[in-house]
C-alpha positions as CSV (number, residue, x, y, z in Angstrom):
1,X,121.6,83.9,159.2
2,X,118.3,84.8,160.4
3,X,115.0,86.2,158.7
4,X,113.8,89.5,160.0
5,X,110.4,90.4,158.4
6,X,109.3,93.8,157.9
7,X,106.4,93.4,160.7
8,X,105.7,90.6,163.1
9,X,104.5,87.3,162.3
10,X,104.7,84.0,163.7
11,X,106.6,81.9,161.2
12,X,106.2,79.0,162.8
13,X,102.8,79.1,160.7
14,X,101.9,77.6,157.4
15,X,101.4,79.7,154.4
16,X,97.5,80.2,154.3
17,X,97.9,81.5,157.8
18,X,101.5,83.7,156.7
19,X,99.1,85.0,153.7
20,X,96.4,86.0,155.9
21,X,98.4,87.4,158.7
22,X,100.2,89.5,155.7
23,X,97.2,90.8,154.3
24,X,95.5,92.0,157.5
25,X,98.8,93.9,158.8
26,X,98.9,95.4,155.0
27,X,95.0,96.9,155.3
28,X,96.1,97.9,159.0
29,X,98.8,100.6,157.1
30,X,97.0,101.3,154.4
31,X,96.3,104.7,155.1
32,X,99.7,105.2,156.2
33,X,101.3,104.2,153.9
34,X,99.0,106.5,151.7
35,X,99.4,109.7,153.7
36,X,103.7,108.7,154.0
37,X,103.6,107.9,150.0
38,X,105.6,104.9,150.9
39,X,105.2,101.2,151.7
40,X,105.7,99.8,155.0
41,X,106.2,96.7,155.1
42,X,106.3,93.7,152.8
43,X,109.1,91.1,151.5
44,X,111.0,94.5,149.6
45,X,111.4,95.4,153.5
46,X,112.0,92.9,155.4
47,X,116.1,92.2,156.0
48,X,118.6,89.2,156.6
49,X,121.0,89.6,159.9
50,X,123.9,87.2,159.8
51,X,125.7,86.1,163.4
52,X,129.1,85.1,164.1
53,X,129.7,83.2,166.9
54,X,127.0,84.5,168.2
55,X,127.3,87.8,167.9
56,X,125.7,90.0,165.1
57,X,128.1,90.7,162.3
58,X,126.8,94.0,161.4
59,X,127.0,95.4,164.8
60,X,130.2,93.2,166.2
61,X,132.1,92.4,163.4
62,X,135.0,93.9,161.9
63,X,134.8,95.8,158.4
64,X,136.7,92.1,156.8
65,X,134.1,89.6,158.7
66,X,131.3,91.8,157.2
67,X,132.3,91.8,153.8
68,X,133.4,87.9,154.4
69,X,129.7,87.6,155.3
70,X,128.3,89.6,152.0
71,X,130.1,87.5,149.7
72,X,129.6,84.4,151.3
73,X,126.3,85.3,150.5
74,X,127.1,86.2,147.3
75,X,128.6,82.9,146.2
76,X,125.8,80.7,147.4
77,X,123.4,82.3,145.7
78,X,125.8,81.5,142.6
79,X,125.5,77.5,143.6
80,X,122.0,78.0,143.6
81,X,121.8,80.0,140.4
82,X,124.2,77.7,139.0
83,X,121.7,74.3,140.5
84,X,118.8,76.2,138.9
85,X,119.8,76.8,135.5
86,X,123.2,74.6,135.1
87,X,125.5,76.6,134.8
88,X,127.7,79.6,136.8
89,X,126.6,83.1,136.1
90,X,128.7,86.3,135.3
91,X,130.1,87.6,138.7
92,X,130.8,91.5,139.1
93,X,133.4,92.2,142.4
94,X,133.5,95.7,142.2
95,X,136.2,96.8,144.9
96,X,135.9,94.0,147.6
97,X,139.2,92.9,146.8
98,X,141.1,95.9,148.7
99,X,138.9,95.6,151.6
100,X,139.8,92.4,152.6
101,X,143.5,90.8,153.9
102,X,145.6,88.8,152.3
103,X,144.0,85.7,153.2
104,X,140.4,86.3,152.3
105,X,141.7,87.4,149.0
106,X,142.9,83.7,148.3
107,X,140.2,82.1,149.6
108,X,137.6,84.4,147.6
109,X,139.3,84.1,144.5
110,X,140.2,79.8,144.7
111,X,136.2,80.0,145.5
112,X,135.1,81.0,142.2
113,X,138.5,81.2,139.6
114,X,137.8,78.1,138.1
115,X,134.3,77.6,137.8
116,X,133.2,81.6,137.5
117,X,133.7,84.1,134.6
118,X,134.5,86.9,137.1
119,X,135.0,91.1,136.4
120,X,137.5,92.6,139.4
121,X,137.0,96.4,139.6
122,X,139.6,98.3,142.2
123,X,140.8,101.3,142.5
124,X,144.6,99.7,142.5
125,X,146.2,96.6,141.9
126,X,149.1,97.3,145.0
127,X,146.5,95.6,147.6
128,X,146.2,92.8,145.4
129,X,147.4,89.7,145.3
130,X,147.8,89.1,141.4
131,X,149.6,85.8,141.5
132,X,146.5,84.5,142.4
133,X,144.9,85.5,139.4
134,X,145.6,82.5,136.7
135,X,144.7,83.3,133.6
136,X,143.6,86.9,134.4
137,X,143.6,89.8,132.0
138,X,144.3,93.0,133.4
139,X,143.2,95.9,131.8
140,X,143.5,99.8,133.0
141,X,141.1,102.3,132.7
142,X,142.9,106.1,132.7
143,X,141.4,109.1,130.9
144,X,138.5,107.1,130.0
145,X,140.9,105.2,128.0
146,X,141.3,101.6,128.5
147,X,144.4,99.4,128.0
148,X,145.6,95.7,128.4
């Protein structure tokens, strides 16, 4: 996982020296930024590229490894939510399930079934493994009517 700031800074520095390097770069597209009636840079632009093997996933990896990556994500920043404020919270997987094989499936859901109150969305159960599911309920939504 690398960092990839919005603009370039050396972040080899400490954070007096980030801060100030920040601040010039941000009066240096002021009026751009203005004129454009966006922002430019800043943390709410700057981006995460994750490697595999070397290689970056978004660009080399195949549609599974990039969701694999995403969710891997995902369920570290539920440790760290869950280190924060002691316990797990709520996880939403809205139509991952389907995108991913067999065996990411199981691994995903082993991950989290135990320790994570967890909402599957999918557009259809027939790519999903369901034994895997202890304890699941399954409930339908057709019509806008939903059943159990």
């Amino acid at each position: 996982m690398q960092y990839r700031p919005s603009f370039e800074i050396d972040l080899e520095q400490d954070e007096a020296v980030l801060f100030d390097q920040f601040m010039i770069k941000l009066s240096q597209v002021k009026d751009q930024e203005i004129r454009r009636g966006m922002t430019l840079i800043g943390p709410h632009r700057d981006d995460m590229s994750f490697s595999i093997n070397g290689k970056e996933a978004q660009v080399y990896g195949s549609q599974g490894q990039q969701r694999t990556t995403a969710l891997s994500l995902k369920l570290a920043e539920i440790e760290l939510i869950r280190e924060e404020i002691g316990e797990y919270p709520l996880l939403l997987l809205d139509d991952v399930l389907s995108e991913l094989d067999r065996n990411r499936q199981t691994q995903l859901i082993e991950t989290f079934q135990s320790k994570v109150q967890t909402f599957i969305t999918t557009t259809g159960l027939e790519s999903v493994d369901v034994g895997k599911l202890q304890d699941a309920g399954i409930y339908q939504v057709q019509n806008g009517k939903v059943t159990h």
